[in-house]
C-alpha positions in Angstrom: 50.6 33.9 56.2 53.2 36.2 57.1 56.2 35.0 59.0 56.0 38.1 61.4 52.5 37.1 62.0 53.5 34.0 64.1 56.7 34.6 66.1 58.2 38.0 65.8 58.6 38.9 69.0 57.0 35.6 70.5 59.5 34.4 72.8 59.9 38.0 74.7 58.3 36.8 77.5 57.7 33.2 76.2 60.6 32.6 78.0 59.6 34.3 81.4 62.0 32.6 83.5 63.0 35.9 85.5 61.5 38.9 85.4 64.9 40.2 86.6 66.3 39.6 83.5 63.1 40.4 81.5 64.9 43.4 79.7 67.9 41.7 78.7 66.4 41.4 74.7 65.1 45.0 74.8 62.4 43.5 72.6 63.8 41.5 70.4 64.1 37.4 70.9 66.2 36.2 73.3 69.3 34.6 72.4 69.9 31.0 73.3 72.9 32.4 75.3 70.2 33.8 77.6 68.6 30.7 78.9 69.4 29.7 81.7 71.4 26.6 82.0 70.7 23.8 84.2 72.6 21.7 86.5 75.3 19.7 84.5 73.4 15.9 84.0 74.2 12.9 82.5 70.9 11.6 81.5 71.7 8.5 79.5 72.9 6.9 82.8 69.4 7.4 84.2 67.2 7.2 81.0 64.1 7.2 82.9 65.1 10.1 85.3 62.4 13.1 84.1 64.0 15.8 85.5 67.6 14.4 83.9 65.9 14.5 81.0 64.5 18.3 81.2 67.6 19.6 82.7 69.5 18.6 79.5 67.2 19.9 77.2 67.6 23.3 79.6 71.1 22.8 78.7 71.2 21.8 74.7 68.5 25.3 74.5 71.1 27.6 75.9 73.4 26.1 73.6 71.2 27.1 70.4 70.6 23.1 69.8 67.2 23.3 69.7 66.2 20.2 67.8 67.5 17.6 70.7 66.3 20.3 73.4 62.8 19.2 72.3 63.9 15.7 71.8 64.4 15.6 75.9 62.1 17.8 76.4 59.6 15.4 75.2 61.2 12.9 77.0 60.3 14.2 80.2 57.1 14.8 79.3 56.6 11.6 78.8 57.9 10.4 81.7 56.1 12.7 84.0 53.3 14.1 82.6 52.0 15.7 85.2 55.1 17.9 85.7 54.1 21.5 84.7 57.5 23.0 84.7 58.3 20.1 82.3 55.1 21.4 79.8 56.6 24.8 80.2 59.9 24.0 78.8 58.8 22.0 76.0 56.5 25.0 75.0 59.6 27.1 75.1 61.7 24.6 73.0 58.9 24.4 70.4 58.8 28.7 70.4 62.8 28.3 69.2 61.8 26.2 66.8 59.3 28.1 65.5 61.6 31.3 65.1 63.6 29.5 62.8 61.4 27.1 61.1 59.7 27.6 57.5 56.4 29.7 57.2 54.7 26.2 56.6 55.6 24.8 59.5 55.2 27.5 62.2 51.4 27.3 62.1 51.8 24.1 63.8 54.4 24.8 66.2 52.7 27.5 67.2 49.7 25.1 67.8 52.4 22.8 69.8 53.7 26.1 71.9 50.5 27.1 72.8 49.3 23.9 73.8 51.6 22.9 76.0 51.4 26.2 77.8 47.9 25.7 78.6 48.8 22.5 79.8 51.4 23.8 81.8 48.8 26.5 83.7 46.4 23.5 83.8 47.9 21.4 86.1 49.7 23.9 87.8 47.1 27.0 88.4 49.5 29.2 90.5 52.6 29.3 87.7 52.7 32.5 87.0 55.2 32.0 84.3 53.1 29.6 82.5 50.2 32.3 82.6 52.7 35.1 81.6 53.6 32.7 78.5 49.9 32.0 77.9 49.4 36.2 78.1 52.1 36.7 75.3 50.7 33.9 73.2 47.3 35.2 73.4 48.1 38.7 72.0 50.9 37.7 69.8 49.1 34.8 68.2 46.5 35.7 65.0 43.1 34.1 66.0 43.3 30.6 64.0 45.8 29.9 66.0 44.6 31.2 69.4 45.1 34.2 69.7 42.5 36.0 71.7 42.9 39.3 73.4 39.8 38.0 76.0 41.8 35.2 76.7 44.9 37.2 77.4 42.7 39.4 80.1 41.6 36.0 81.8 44.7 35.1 82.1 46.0 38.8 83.7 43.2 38.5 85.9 44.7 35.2 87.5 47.4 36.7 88.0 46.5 39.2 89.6 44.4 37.2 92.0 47.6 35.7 92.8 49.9 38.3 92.8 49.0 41.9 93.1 52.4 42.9 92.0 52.5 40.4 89.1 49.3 41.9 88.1 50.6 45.2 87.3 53.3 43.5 85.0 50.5 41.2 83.4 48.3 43.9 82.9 51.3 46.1 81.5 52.1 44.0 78.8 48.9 43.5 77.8 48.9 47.7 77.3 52.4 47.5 75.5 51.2 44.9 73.2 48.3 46.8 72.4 50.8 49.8 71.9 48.8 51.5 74.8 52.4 53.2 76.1 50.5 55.2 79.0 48.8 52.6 80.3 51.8 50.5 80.0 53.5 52.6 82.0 51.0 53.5 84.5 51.4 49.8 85.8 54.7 49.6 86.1 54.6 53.2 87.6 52.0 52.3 90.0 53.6 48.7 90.7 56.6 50.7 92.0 54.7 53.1 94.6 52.8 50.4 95.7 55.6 47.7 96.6 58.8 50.3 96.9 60.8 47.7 98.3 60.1 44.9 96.0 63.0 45.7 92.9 60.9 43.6 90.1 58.6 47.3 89.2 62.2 49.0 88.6 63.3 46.3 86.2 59.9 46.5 84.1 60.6 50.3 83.9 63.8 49.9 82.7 63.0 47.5 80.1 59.7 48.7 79.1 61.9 52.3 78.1 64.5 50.1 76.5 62.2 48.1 74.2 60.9 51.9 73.0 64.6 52.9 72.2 64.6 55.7 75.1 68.0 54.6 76.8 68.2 57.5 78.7 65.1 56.8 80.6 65.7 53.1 80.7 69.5 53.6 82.2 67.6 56.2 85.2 65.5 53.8 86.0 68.2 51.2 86.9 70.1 53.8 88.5 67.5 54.6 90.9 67.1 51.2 91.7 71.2 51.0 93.0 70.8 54.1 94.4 68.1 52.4 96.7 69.7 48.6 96.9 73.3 49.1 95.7 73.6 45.4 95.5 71.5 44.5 92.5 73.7 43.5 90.2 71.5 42.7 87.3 70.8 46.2 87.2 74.5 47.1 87.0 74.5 44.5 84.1 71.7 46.3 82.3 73.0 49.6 82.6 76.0 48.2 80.5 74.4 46.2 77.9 72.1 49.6 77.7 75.4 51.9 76.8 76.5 49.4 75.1 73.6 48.8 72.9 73.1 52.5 72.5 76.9 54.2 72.4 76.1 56.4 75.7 77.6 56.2 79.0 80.5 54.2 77.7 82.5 55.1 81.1 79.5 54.1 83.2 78.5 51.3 81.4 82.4 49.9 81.5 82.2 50.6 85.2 78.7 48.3 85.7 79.8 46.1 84.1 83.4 45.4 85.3 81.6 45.4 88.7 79.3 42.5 87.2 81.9 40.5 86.2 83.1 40.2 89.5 79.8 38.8 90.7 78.6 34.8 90.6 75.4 35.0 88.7 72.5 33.3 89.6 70.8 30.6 86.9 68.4 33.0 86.1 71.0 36.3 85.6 72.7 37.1 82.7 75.8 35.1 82.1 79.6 36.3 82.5 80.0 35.6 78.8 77.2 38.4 78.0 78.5 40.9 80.4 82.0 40.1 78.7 81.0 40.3 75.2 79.0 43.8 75.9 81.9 44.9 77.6 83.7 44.2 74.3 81.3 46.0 72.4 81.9 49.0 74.5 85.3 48.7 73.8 84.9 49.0 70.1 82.7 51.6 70.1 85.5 53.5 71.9 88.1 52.5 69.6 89.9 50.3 72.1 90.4 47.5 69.7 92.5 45.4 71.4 90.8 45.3 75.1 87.5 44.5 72.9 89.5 41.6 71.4 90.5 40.5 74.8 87.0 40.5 75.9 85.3 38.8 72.9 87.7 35.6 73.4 86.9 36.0 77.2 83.1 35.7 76.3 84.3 32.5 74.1 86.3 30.9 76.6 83.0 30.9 78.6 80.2 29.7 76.0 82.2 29.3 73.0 78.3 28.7 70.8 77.8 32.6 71.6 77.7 33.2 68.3 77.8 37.5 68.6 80.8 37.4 70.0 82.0 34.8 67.8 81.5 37.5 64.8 82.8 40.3 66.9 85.7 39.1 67.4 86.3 38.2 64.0 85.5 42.0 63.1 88.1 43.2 64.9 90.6 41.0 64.1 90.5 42.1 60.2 
């Protein structure tokens, strides 16, 4: 069984934990940079504290130590069992490990990941995120190992019963993972007529064009969004990670994001050190060695485990 069968791509919304920031991998897996980190803990001083526990395995994931992030993961499972946010996580943890585990073992993480995720929407019924997991899981997932495109529409239709907005983002994936682009984008299209005040349906645009490579389209669709709510910052983040990733709009994307860095992002937003590394990246691409330099190190100084702009900067020192 092929690697790419199990995980590629697994954790793109496995990992739901904003649908802000739901664009940030353009596709690809998130990086453990991206998770959001919790509340700084000190759990051995409270070793039966369950949500000690969970917040340091929040904390040891974002750093990219994934094998003691399900180490307290479990921990708080088993403390408080009943905790759905706690099943959530540890799914999450065991979809890391998955990514990076041998093809042997990934057929019974991905048991594990989808397991707990049904737990997760089990005792919790109206976590959306858990569902969203469950969706992604469902479609991703070859059938000995759960995967069931039935299963996947059950699951969009809770959703939806719960959320007509989140049901036009369930039921868009569902269409992008079946490569359906239209219908894809008829959701998100339709999401954004029907609530044109809600900013989520402008986010799913943008990221549903950047996981198909069309920057241009992608980059409009964050720009209408500030041209309607000029203070949505994540979108000002995207448009730079966008010209960034893609070499256009370096001017623009320099401009979003030195307007980012001056903001205090939320847990679930992308970090300082990400806006400062793709700032970085922007400045390479422009031949502006030195300011890139400066910017790699300030990405370091944040989260010195980001490991991209660890490499960058060694590029551009030699």
């Amino acid at each position: 069984m092929k690697k790419s069968c199990l995980v590629t791509g697994l954790i793109c919304l496995l990992f739901g934990v904003s649908s802000l920031a739901a664009g940030d991998s353009a596709g690809k897996s998130r990086p453990a940079s991206a998770v959001p980190r919790a509340a700084a803990v000190a759990p051995e001083e409270s070793p039966k504290d369950a949500h000690a526990a969970n917040d340091l395995g929040r904390n040891l994931l974002a750093a990219g130590d994934t094998a003691r992030a399900v180490e307290w993961f479990e921990k708080s499972v088993a403390l408080e069992p009943d905790n759905a946010e706690y099943h959530l996580w540890l799914g999450r943890a065991y979809g890391y490990q998955a990514m990076r585990a041998s093809v042997l073992k990934q057929p019974g993480l991905a048991r594990k990941v989808r397991r707990e995720f049904e737990i997760a929407s089990r005792l919790d019924p109206d976590n959306l995120e858990a569902r969203f997991a469950l969706i992604e899981f469902y479609l991703r997932a070859p059938a000995l190992l759960g995967g069931s495109l039935e299963k996947a529409h059950e699951q969009a239709e809770e959703v939806r019963k719960r959320s007509a907005l989140e049901g036009h983002r369930a039921f868009g994936r569902i269409a992008e993972l079946r490569k359906q682009a239209d219908l894809a984008l008829g959701e998100y299209r339709q999401a954004l007529a029907e609530f044109p005040d809600s900013a989520e349906p402008s986010y799913w645009l943008g990221a549903f064009y950047a996981r198909r490579k069309d920057y241009a389209k992608a980059i409009e669709a964050y720009e209408k969004l500030l041209e309607r709510d000029p203070g949505q910052m994540v979108a000002r983040y995207q448009i730079g990670r966008l010209a960034s990733v893609s070499g256009q709009n370096l001017e623009r994307g320099e401009e979003c994001l030195r307007r980012y860095l001056e903001h205090d992002p939320g847990p679930d937003e992308p970090s300082l050190a990400s806006a400062h590394y793709h700032l970085g990246v922007l400045y390479e691409k422009s031949g502006s060695w030195e300011l890139a330099r400066r910017e790699y190190s300030a990405a370091l100084e944040i989260e010195p485990s980001l490991a991209d702009a660890r490499e960058a900067l060694t590029r551009t020192i030699h």
